[in-house]
MOPAC internal coordinates of N, CA, C and O (Angstrom, degrees):
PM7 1SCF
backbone

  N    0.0000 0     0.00 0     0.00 0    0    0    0
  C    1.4507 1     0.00 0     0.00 0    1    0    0
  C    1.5296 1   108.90 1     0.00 0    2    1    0
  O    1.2310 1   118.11 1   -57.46 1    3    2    1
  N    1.5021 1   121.20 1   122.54 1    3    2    1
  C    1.7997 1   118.25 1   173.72 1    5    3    2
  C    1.6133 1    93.57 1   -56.31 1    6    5    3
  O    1.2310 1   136.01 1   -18.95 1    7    6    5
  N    1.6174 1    86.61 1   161.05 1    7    6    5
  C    1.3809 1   115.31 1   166.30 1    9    7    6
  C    1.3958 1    95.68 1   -79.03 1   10    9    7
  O    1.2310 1   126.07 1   -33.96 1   11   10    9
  N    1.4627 1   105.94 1   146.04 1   11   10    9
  C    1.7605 1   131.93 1   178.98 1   13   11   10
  C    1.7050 1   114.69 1  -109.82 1   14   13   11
  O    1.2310 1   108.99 1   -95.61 1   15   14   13
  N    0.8587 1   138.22 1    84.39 1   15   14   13
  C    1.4289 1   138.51 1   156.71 1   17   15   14
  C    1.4797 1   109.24 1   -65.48 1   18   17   15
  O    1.2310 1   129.78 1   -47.92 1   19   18   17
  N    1.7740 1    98.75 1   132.08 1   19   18   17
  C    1.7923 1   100.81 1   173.79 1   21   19   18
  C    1.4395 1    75.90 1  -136.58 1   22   21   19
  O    1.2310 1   121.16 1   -35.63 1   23   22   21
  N    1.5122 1   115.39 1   144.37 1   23   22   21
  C    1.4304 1   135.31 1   153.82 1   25   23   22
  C    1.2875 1   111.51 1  -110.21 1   26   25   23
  O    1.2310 1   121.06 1   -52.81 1   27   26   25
  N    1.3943 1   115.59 1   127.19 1   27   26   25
  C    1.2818 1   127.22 1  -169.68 1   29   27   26
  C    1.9144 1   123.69 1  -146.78 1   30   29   27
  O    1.2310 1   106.13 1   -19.18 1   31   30   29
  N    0.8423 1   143.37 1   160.82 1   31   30   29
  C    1.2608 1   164.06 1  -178.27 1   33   31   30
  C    1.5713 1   131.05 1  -129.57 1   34   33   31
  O    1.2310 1   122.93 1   -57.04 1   35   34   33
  N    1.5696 1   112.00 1   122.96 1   35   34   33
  C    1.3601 1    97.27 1  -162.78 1   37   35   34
  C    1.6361 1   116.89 1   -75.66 1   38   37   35
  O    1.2310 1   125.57 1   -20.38 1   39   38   37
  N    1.5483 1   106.91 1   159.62 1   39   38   37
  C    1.1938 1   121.44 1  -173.41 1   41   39   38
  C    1.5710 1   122.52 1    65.60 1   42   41   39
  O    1.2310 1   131.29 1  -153.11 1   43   42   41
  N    1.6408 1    95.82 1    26.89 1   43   42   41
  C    1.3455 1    99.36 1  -173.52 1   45   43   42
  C    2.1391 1   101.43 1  -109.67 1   46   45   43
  O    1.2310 1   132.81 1   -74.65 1   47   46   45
  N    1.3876 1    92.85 1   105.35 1   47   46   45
  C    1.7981 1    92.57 1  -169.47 1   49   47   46
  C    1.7168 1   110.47 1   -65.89 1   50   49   47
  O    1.2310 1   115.18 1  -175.49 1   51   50   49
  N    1.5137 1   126.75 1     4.51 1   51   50   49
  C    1.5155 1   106.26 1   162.55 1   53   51   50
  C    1.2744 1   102.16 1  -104.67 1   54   53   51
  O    1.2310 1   108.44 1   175.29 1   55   54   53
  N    1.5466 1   139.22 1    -4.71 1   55   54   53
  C    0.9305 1   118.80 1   134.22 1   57   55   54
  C    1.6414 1   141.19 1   -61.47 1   58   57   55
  O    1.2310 1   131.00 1   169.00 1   59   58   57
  N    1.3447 1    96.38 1   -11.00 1   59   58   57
  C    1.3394 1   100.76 1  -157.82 1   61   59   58
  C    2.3600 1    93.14 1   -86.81 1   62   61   59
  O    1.2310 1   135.04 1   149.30 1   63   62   61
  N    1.3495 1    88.50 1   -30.70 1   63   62   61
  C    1.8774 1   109.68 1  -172.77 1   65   63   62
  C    1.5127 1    95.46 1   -89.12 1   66   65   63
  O    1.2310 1   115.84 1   178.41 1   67   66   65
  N    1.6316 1   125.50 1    -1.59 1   67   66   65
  C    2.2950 1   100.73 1   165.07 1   69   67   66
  C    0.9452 1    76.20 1   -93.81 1   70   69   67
  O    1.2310 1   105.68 1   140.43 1   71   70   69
  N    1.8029 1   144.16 1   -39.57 1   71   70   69
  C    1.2157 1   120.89 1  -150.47 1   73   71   70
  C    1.9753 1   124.40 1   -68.46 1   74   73   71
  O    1.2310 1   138.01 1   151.53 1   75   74   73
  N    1.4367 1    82.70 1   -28.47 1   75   74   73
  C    1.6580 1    89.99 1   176.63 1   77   75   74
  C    1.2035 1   115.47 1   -83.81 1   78   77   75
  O    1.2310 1   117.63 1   158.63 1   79   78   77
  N    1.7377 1   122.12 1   -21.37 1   79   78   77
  C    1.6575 1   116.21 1   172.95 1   81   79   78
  C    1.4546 1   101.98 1   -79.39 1   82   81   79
  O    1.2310 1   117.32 1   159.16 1   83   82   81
  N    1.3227 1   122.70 1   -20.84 1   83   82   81
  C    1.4300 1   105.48 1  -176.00 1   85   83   82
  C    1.8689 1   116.12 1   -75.69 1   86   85   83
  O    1.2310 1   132.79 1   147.56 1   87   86   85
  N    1.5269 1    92.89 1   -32.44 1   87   86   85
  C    1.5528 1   114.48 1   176.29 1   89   87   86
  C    1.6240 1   117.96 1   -69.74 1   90   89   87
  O    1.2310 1   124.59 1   162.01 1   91   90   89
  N    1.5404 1   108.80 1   -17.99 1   91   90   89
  C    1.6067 1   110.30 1   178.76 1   93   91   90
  C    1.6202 1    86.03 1   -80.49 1   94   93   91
  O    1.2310 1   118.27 1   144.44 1   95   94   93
  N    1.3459 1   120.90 1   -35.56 1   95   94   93
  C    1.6941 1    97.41 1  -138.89 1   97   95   94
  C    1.8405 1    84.07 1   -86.43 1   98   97   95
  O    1.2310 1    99.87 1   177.90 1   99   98   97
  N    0.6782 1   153.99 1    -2.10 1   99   98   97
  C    1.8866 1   171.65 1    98.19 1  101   99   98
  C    1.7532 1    97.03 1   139.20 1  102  101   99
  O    1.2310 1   130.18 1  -110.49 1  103  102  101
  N    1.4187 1    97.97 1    69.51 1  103  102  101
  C    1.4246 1   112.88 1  -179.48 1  105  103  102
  C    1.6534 1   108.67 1   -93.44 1  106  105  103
  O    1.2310 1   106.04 1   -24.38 1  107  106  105
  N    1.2994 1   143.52 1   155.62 1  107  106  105
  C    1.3289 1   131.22 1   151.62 1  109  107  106
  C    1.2431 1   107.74 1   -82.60 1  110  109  107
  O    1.2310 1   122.17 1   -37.31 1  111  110  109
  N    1.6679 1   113.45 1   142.69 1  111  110  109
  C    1.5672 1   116.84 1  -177.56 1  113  111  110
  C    1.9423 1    79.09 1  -147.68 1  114  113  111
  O    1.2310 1   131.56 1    -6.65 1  115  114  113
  N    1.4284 1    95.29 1   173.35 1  115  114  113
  C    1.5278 1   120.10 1   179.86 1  117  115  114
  C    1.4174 1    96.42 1  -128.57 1  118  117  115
  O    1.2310 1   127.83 1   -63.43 1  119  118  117
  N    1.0371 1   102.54 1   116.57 1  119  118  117
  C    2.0104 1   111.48 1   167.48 1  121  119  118
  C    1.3352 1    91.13 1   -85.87 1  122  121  119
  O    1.2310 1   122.99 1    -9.74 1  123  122  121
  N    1.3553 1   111.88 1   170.26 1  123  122  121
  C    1.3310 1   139.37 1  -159.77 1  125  123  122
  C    1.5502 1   118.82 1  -148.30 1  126  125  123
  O    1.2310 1   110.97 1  -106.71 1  127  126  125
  N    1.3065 1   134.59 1    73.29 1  127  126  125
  C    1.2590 1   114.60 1  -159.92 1  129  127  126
  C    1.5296 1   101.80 1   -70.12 1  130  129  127
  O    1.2310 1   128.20 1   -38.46 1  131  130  129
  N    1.4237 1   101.82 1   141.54 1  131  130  129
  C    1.5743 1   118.35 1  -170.96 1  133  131  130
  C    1.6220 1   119.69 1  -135.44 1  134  133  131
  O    1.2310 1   128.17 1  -127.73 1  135  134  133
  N    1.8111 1   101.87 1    52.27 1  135  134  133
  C    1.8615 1    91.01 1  -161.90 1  137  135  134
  C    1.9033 1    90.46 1   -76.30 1  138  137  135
  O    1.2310 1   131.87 1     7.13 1  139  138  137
  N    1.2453 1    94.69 1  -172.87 1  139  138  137
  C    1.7226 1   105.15 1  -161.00 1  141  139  138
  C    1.1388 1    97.97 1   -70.32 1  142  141  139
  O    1.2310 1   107.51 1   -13.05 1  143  142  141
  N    1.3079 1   140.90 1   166.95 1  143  142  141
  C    1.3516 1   159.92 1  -171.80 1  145  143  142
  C    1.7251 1   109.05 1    43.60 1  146  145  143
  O    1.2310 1   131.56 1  -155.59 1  147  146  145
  N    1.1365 1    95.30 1    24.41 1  147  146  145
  C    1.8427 1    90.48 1   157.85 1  149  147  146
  C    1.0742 1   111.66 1   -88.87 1  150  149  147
  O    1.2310 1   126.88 1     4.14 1  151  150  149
  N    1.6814 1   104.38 1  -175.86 1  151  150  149
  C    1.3913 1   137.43 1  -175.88 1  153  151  150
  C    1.8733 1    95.09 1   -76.58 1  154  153  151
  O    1.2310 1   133.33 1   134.50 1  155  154  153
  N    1.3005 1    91.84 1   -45.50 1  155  154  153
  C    1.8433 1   106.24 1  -165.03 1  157  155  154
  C    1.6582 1    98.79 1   -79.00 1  158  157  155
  O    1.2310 1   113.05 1   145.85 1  159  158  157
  N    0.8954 1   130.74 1   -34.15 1  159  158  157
  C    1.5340 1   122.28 1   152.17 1  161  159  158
  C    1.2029 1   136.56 1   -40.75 1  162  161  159
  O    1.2310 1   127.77 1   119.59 1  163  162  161
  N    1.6054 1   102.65 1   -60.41 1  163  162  161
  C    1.4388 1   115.96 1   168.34 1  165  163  162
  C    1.9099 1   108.70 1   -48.96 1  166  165  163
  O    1.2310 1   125.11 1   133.72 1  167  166  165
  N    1.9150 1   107.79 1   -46.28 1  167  166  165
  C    1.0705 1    83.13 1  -172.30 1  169  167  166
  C    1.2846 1   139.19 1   -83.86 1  170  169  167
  O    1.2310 1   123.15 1  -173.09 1  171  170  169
  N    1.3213 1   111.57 1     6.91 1  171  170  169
  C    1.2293 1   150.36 1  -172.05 1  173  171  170
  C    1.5238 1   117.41 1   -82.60 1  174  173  171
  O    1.2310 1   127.08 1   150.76 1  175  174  173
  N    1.6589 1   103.99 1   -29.24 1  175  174  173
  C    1.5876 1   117.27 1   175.27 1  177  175  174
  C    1.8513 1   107.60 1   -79.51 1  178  177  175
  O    1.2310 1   136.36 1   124.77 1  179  178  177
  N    1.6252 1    85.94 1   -55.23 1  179  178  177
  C    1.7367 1    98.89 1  -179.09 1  181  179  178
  C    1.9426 1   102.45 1   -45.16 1  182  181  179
  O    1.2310 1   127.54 1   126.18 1  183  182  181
  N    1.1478 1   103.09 1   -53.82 1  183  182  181
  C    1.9341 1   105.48 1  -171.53 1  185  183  182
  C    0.9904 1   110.81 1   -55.83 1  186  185  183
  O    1.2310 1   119.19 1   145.83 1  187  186  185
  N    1.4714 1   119.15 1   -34.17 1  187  186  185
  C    1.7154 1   120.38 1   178.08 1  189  187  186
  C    1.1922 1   111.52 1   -78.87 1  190  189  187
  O    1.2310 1   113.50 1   159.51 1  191  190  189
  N    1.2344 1   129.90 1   -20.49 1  191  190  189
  C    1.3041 1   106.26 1  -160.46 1  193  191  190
  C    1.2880 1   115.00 1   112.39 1  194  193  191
  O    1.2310 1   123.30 1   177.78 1  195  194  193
  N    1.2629 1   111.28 1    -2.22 1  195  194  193
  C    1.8179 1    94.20 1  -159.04 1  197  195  194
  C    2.0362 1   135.36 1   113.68 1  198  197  195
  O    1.2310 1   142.56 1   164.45 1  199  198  197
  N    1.6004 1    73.78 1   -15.55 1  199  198  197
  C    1.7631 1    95.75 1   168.96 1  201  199  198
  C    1.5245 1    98.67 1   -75.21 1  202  201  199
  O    1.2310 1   138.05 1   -37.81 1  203  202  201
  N    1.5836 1    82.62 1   142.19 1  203  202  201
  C    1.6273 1    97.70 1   174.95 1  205  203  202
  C    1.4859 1   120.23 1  -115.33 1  206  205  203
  O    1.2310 1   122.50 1   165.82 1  207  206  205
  N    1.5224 1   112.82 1   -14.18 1  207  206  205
  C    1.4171 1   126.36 1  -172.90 1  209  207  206
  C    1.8396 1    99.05 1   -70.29 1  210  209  207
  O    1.2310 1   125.52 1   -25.30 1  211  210  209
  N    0.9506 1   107.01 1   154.70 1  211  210  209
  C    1.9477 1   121.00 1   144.29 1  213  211  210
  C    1.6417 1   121.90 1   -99.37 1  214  213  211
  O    1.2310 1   126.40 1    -1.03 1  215  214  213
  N    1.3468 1   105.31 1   178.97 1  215  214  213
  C    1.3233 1   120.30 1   -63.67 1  217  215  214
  C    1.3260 1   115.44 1   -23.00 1  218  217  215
  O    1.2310 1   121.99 1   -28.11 1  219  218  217
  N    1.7760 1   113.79 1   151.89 1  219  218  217
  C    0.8087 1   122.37 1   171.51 1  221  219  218
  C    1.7310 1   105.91 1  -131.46 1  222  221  219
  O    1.2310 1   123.85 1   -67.20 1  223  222  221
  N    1.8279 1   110.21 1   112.80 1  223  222  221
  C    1.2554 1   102.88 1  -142.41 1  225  223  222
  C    2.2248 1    90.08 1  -109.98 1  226  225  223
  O    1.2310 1   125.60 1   -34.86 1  227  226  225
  N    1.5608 1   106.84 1   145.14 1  227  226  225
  C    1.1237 1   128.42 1   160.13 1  229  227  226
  C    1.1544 1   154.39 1   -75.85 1  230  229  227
  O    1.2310 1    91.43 1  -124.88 1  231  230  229
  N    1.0617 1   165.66 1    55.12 1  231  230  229
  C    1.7381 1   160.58 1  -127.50 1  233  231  230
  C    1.7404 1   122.24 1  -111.15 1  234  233  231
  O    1.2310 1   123.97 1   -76.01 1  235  234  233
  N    0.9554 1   110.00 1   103.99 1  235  234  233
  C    1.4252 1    98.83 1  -161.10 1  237  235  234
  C    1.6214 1   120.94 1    30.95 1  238  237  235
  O    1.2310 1   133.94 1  -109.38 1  239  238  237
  N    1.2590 1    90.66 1    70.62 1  239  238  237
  C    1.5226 1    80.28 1  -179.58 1  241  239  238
  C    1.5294 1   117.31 1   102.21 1  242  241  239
  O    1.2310 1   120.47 1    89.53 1  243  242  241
  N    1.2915 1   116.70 1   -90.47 1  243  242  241
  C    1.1175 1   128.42 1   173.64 1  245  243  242
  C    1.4626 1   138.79 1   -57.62 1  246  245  243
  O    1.2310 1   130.21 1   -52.15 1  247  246  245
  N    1.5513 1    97.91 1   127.85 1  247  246  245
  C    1.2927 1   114.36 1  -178.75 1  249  247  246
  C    1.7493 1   125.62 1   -49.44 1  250  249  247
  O    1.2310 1   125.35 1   -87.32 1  251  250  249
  N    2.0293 1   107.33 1    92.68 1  251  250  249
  C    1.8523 1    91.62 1  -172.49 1  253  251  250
  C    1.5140 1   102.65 1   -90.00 1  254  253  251
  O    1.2310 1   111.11 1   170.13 1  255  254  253
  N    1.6060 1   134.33 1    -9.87 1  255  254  253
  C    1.2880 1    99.48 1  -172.30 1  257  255  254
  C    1.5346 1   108.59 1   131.11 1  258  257  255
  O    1.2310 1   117.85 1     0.96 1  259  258  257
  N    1.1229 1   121.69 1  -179.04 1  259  258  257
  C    1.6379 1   114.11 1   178.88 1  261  259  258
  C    1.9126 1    96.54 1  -100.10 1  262  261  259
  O    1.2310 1   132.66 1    20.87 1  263  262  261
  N    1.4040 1    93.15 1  -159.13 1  263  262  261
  C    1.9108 1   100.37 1  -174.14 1  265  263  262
  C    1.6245 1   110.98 1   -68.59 1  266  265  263
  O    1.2310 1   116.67 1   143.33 1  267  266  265
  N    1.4274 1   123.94 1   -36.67 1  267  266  265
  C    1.4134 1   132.15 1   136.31 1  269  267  266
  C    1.1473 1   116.41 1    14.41 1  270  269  267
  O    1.2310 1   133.60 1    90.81 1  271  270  269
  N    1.3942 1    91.32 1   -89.19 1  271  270  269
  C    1.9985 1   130.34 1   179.17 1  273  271  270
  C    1.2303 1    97.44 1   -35.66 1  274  273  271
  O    1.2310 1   130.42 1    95.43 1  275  274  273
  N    1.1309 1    97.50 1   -84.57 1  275  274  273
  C    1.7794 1   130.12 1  -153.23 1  277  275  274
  C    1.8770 1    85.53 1   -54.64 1  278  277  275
  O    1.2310 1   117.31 1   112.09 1  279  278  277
  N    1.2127 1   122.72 1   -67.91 1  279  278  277
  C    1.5960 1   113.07 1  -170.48 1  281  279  278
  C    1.6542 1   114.37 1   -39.36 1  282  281  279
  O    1.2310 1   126.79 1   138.15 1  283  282  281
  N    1.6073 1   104.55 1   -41.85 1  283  282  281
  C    1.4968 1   120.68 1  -174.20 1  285  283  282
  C    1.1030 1    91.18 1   -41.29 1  286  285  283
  O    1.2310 1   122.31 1    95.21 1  287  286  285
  N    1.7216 1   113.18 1   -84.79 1  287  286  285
  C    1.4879 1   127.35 1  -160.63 1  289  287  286
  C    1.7516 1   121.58 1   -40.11 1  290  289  287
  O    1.2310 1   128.23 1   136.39 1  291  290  289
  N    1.5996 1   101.75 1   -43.61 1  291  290  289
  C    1.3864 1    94.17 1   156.66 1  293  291  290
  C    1.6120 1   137.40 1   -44.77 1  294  293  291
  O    1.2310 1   127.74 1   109.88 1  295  294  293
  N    1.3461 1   102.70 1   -70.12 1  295  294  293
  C    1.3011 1   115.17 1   166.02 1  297  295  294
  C    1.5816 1   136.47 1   -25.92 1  298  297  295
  O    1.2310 1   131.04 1   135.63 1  299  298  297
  N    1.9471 1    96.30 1   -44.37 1  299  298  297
  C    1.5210 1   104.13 1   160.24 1  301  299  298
  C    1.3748 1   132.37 1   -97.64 1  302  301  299
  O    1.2310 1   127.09 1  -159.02 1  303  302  301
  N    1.7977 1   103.96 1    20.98 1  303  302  301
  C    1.3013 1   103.13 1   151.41 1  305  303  302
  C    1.6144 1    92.45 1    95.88 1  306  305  303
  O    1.2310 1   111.51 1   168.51 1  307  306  305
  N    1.3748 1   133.60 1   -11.49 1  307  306  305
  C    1.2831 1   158.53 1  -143.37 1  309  307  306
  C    2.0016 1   105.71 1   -91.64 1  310  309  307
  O    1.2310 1   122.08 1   134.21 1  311  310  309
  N    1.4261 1   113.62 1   -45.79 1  311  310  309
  C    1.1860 1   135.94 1  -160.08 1  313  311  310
  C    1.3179 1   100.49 1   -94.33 1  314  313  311
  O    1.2310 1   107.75 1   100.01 1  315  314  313
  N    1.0984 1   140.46 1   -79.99 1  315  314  313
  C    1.7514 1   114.98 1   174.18 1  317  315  314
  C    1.4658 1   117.72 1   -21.64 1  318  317  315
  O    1.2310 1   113.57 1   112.10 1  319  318  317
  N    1.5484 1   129.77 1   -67.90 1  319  318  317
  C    1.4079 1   103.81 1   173.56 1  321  319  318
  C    1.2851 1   150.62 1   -58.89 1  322  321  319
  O    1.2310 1   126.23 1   179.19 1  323  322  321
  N    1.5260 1   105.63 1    -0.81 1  323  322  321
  C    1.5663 1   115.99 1   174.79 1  325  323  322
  C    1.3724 1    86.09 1   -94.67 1  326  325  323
  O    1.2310 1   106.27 1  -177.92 1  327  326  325
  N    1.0050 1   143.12 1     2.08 1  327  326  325
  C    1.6002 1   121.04 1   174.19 1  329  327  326
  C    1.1393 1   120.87 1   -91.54 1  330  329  327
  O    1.2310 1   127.02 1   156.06 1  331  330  329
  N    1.2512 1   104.10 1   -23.94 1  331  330  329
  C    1.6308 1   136.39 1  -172.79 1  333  331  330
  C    1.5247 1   112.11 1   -74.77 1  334  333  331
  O    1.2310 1   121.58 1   142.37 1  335  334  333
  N    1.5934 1   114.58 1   -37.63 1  335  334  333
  C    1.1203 1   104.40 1  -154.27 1  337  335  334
  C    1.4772 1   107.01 1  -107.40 1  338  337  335
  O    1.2310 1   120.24 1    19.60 1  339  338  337
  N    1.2109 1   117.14 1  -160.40 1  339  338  337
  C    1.8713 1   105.08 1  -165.42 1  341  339  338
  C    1.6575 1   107.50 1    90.16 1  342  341  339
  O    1.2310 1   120.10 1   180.00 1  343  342  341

Protein backbone atom coordinates (compact mmCIF):
# COMPACT_ATOMS: atom_id res chain seq x y z
CA UNK A 1 0.00 0.00 0.00
CA UNK A 2 1.74 3.79 -0.92
CA UNK A 3 2.27 6.03 1.78
CA UNK A 4 -0.71 8.72 1.99
CA UNK A 5 0.09 12.30 2.98
CA UNK A 6 -3.02 14.64 3.80
CA UNK A 7 -2.13 18.26 4.80
CA UNK A 8 -4.66 19.80 6.63
CA UNK A 9 -5.82 22.65 9.01
CA UNK A 10 -8.22 22.67 11.72
CA UNK A 11 -11.81 23.36 11.18
CA UNK A 12 -11.24 23.18 7.71
CA UNK A 13 -14.46 20.82 6.34
CA UNK A 14 -12.62 19.72 2.87
CA UNK A 15 -10.17 18.74 4.90
CA UNK A 16 -12.27 17.49 7.26
CA UNK A 17 -14.47 15.33 3.92
CA UNK A 18 -10.64 13.61 2.19
CA UNK A 19 -10.18 12.76 5.61
CA UNK A 20 -13.35 10.70 6.03
CA UNK A 21 -13.25 9.26 2.31
CA UNK A 22 -9.86 8.22 2.95
CA UNK A 23 -10.97 6.73 6.47
CA UNK A 24 -14.19 4.93 4.89
CA UNK A 25 -12.07 3.26 2.30
CA UNK A 26 -9.79 2.00 5.71
CA UNK A 27 -6.54 3.10 4.14
CA UNK A 28 -3.52 4.33 6.45
CA UNK A 29 -2.74 8.01 5.69
CA UNK A 30 -0.65 10.57 7.99
CA UNK A 31 -2.43 13.95 8.45
CA UNK A 32 -0.24 16.70 8.77
CA UNK A 33 -1.35 19.62 10.70
CA UNK A 34 -0.67 22.53 8.36
CA UNK A 35 -2.34 25.89 9.86
CA UNK A 36 -0.89 28.96 7.80
CA UNK A 37 2.49 30.14 8.55
CA UNK A 38 3.95 26.80 9.36
CA UNK A 39 6.82 24.84 8.54
CA UNK A 40 4.09 22.06 7.36
CA UNK A 41 2.43 24.58 5.16
CA UNK A 42 5.33 25.77 3.59
CA UNK A 43 5.96 22.14 3.00
CA UNK A 44 2.92 21.46 1.67
CA UNK A 45 3.13 24.52 -0.88
CA UNK A 46 6.75 23.43 -2.09
CA UNK A 47 5.11 19.52 -2.80
CA UNK A 48 2.33 21.00 -4.69
CA UNK A 49 3.74 23.00 -6.72
CA UNK A 50 2.70 26.11 -5.50
CA UNK A 51 -0.85 25.29 -4.14
CA UNK A 52 -1.75 27.13 -1.29
CA UNK A 53 -5.20 25.67 -0.35
CA UNK A 54 -5.59 22.45 2.17
CA UNK A 55 -5.98 19.61 2.19
CA UNK A 56 -3.40 19.04 0.17
CA UNK A 57 -3.53 15.27 -0.46
CA UNK A 58 -0.43 12.67 -1.41
CA UNK A 59 -0.24 9.08 -2.92
CA UNK A 60 2.79 7.37 -3.08
CA UNK A 61 4.45 10.10 -3.83
CA UNK A 62 2.36 11.81 -6.04
CA UNK A 63 0.77 14.91 -6.10
CA UNK A 64 -3.52 14.06 -6.22
CA UNK A 65 -4.89 17.42 -5.42
CA UNK A 66 -7.14 18.89 -2.71
CA UNK A 67 -10.69 16.99 -1.47
CA UNK A 68 -12.07 18.17 -5.00
CA UNK A 69 -9.39 15.96 -6.56
CA UNK A 70 -9.45 13.22 -4.38
CA UNK A 71 -13.61 13.09 -4.52
CA UNK A 72 -13.18 13.32 -8.50
CA UNK A 73 -10.89 10.36 -8.60
CA UNK A 74 -13.21 8.41 -6.54
CA UNK A 75 -16.14 9.01 -8.43
CA UNK A 76 -14.32 7.84 -11.68
CA UNK A 77 -13.62 4.73 -10.23
CA UNK A 78 -9.87 6.12 -10.41
CA UNK A 79 -8.99 6.09 -6.46
CA UNK A 80 -9.18 2.53 -5.30
CA UNK A 81 -6.31 1.67 -7.57
CA UNK A 82 -3.90 4.19 -6.40
CA UNK A 83 -4.56 2.83 -3.07
CA UNK A 84 -3.92 -0.46 -4.07
CA UNK A 85 -0.86 -0.09 -5.70
CA UNK A 86 2.76 0.36 -4.34
Amino acid sequence: MPEIDVYTQPWCPYCARAVHLLGSKGVAFREIDAPHGSAERAEAIKRSGGRTTVPQIFIGGRHIGGCDDLVALDRAGQLDPLLQAG
